[in-house]
C-alpha positions as CSV (number, residue, x, y, z in Angstrom):
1,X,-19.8,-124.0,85.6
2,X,-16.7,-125.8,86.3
3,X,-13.4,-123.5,86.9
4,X,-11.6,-125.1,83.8
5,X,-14.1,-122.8,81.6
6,X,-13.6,-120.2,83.9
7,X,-9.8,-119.8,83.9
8,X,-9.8,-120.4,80.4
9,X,-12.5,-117.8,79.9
10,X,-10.4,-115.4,82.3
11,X,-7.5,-116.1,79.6
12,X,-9.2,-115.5,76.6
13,X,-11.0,-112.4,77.4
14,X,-7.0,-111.3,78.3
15,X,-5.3,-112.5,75.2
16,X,-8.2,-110.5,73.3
17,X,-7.7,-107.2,75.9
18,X,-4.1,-107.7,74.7
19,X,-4.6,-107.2,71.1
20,X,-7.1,-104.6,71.8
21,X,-4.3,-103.0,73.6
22,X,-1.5,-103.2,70.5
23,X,-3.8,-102.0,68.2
24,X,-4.6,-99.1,70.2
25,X,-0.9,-98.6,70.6
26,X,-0.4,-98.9,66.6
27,X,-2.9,-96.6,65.8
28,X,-1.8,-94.1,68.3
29,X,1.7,-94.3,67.2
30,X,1.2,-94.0,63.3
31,X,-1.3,-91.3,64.7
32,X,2.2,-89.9,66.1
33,X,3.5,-90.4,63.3
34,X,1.3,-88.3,60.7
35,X,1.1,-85.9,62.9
36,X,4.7,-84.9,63.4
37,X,6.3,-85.9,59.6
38,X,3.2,-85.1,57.1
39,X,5.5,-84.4,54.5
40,X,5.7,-88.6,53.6
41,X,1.9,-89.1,53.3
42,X,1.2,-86.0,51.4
43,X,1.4,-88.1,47.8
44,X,-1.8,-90.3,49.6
45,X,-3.8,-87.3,50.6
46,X,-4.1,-84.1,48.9
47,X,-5.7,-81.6,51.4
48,X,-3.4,-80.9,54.4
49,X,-6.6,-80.3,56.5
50,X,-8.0,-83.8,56.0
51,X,-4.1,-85.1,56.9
52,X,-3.9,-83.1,60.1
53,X,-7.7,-83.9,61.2
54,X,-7.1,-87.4,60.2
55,X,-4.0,-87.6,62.1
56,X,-5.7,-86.5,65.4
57,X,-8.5,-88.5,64.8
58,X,-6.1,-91.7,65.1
59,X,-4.6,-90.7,68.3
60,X,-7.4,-90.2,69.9
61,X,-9.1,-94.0,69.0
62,X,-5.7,-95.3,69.4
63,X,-5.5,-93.6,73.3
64,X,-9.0,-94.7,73.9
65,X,-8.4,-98.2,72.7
66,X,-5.4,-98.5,74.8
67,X,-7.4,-97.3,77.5
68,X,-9.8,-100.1,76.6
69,X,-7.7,-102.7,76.5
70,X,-5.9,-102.2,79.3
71,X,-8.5,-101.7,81.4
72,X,-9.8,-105.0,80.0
73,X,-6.6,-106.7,81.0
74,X,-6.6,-105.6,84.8
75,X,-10.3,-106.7,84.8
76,X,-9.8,-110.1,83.5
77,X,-7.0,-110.7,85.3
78,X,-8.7,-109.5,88.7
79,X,-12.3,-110.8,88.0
80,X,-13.5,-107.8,88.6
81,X,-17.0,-106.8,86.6
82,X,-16.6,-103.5,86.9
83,X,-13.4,-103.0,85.0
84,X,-15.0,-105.3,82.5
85,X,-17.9,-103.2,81.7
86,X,-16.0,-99.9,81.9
């Protein structure tokens, strides 16, 4: 394989760990967000329960996508495989 496909290979797979890592980071702050002012999305959803489990729920994928993408960044950067499967 010649190394122009690698190092753009190695480029690519970072500019997509990149944008895994700023959705992640969107979804964990509006996460933040529902969580700490409900009173603005009450008018979308009626039961406070589904609010408050809904608002935990999107923390938690946008820390583990975060995790994921960042993660994927250190391993694309580095070539290393095993921060690429993780």
């Amino acid at each position: 394989v010649p190394m122009g496909v690698l190092s753009c290979m190695k480029y690519l797979m970072f500019i997509f760990n990149v944008l895994v890592f700023a959705g992640g980071t969107c979804l964990m702050g509006v996460g933040v967000w529902v969580a700490v002012d409900p009173a603005g999305f009450q008018g979308i959803v009626a039961a406070r329960a589904v609010l408050n489990a809904g608002a935990w729920l999107l923390l938690a994928v946008g820390i583990a996508l975060s995790l994921l993408g960042f993660l994927g960044c250190c391993g694309a950067l580095r070539r290393s495989r095993l921060l690429l499967l993780l």
